[in-house]
VMD Tcl script that draws the C-alpha trace (Angstrom):
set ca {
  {-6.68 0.96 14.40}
  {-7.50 -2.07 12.33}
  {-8.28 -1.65 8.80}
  {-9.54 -3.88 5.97}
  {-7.35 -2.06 3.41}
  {-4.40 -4.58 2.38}
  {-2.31 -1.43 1.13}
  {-0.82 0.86 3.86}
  {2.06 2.71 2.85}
  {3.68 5.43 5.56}
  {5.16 8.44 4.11}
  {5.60 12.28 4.40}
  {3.86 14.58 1.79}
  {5.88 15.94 -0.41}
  {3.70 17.89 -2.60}
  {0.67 19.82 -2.10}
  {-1.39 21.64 -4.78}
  {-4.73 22.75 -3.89}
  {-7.47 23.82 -5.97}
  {-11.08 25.76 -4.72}
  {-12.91 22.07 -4.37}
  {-9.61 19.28 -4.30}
  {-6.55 18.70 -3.87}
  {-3.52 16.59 -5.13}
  {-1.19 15.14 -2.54}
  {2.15 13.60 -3.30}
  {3.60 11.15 -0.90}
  {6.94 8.99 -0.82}
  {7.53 6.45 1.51}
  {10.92 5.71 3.11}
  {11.92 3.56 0.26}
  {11.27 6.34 -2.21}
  {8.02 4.98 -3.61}
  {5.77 8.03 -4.98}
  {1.57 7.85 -4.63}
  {-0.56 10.79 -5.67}
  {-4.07 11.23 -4.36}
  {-6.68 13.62 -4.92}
  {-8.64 14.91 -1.84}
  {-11.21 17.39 -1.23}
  {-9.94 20.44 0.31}
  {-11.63 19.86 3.59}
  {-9.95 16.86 4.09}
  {-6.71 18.69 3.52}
  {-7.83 21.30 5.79}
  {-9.22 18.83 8.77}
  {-5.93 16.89 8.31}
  {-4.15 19.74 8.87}
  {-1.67 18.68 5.70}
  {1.37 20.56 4.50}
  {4.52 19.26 3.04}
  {6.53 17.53 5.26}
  {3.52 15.88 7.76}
  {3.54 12.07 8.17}
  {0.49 10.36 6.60}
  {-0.46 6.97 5.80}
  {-1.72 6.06 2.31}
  {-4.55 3.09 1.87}
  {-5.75 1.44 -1.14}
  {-8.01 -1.18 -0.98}
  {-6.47 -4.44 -2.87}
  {-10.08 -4.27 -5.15}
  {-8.89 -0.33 -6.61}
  {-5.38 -1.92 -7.68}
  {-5.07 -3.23 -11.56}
  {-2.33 -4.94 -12.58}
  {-0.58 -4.50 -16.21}
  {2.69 -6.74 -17.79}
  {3.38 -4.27 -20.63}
  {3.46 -1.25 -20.34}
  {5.01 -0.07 -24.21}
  {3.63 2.62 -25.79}
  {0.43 2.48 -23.68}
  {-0.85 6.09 -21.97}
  {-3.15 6.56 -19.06}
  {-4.76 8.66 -16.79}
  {-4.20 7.01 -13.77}
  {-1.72 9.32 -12.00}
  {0.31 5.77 -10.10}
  {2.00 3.53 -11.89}
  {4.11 1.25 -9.79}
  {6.52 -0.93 -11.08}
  {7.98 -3.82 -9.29}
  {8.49 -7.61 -9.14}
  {5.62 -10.67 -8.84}
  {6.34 -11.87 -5.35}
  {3.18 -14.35 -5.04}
  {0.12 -15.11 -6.72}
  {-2.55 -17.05 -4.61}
  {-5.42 -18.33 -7.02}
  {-9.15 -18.73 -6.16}
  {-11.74 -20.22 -8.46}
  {-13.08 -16.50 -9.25}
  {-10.15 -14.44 -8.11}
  {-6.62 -14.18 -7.65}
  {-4.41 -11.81 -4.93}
  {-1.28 -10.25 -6.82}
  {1.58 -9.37 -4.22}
  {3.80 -6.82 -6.23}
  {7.29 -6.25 -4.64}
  {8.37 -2.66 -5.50}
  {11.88 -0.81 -6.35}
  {11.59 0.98 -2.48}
  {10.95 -2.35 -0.64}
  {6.98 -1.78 -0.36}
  {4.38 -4.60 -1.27}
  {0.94 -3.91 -3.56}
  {-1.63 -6.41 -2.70}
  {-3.82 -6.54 -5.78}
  {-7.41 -8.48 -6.35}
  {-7.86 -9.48 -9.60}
  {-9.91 -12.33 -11.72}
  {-8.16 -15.55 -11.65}
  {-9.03 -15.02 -15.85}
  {-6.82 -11.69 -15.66}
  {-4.02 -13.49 -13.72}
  {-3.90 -16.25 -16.29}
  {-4.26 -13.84 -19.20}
  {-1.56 -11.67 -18.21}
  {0.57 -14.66 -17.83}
  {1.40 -13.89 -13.82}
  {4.48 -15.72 -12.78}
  {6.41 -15.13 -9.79}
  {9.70 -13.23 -10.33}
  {8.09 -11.55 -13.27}
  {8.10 -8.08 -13.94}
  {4.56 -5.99 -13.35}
  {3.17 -2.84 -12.91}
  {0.54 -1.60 -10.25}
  {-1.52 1.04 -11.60}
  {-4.06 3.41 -8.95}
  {-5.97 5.79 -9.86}
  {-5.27 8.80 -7.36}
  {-8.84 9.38 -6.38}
  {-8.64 5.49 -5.26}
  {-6.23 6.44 -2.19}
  {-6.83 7.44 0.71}
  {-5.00 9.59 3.26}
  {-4.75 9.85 6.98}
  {-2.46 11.54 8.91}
  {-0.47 9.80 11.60}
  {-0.19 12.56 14.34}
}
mol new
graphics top color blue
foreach p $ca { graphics top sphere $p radius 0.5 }
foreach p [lrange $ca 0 end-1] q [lrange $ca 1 end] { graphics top cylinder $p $q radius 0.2 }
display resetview
């Protein structure tokens, strides 16, 4: 399968809690990076998912903000990602963030080239990747 998505990360779930109408899903990938998504039930159901099952988590580069300091600020979004500027490709409108995390994985981001500037992107920098958990999706692999 070929998907538009620039953020695939493989993992195992972890965590399951499941209410009457969603459900949260924690996944860590082999280099110990930790997503949390919220899912409807039937999705949990028709995916047949239960802690220890091998999924894939996507993210569309568009759902992924990007934040340089992170003191004393609190927020709702469940996945915060910390890591290291690898690249920065600017466009006239927009610029693509590639965030190297702790665990090895890579966060594409899409953000304005007026963001990228205001944040002060460099490479080598440090930066966090924030998703909000209803932003992922999940598919499992088997």
């Amino acid at each position: 399968m070929k998907i538009s998505a620039r953020n695939v990360f493989e993992g195992k779930v972890t965590a399951l809690s499941s209410g009457p109408v969603s459900a949260e899903v924690e996944v860590v990938t082999p280099g110990g990076d930790r997503l949390i998504a919220t899912i409807t039930q039937g999705s949990v159901q028709t995916l047949g998912l239960a802690v220890g099952k091998p999924v894939v988590a996507l993210i569309k580069a568009s759902n992924v903000m990007i934040m340089t300091d992170a003191s004393g600020v609190k927020l709702s979004a469940r996945n915060c990602l910390a890591g290291t500027m690898e690249k920065i490709v600017e466009g006239p409108v927009s610029a693509e963030v590639i965030l190297k995390l702790a665990g090895g994985a890579k966060v594409f981001a899409s953000i304005t080239r007026e963001g990228a500037e205001a944040l002060g992107l460099k490479q080598g920098s440090a930066a966090t990747a924030v998703i909000k958990a209803s932003s992922i999706i999940i598919g499992a692999t088997d």
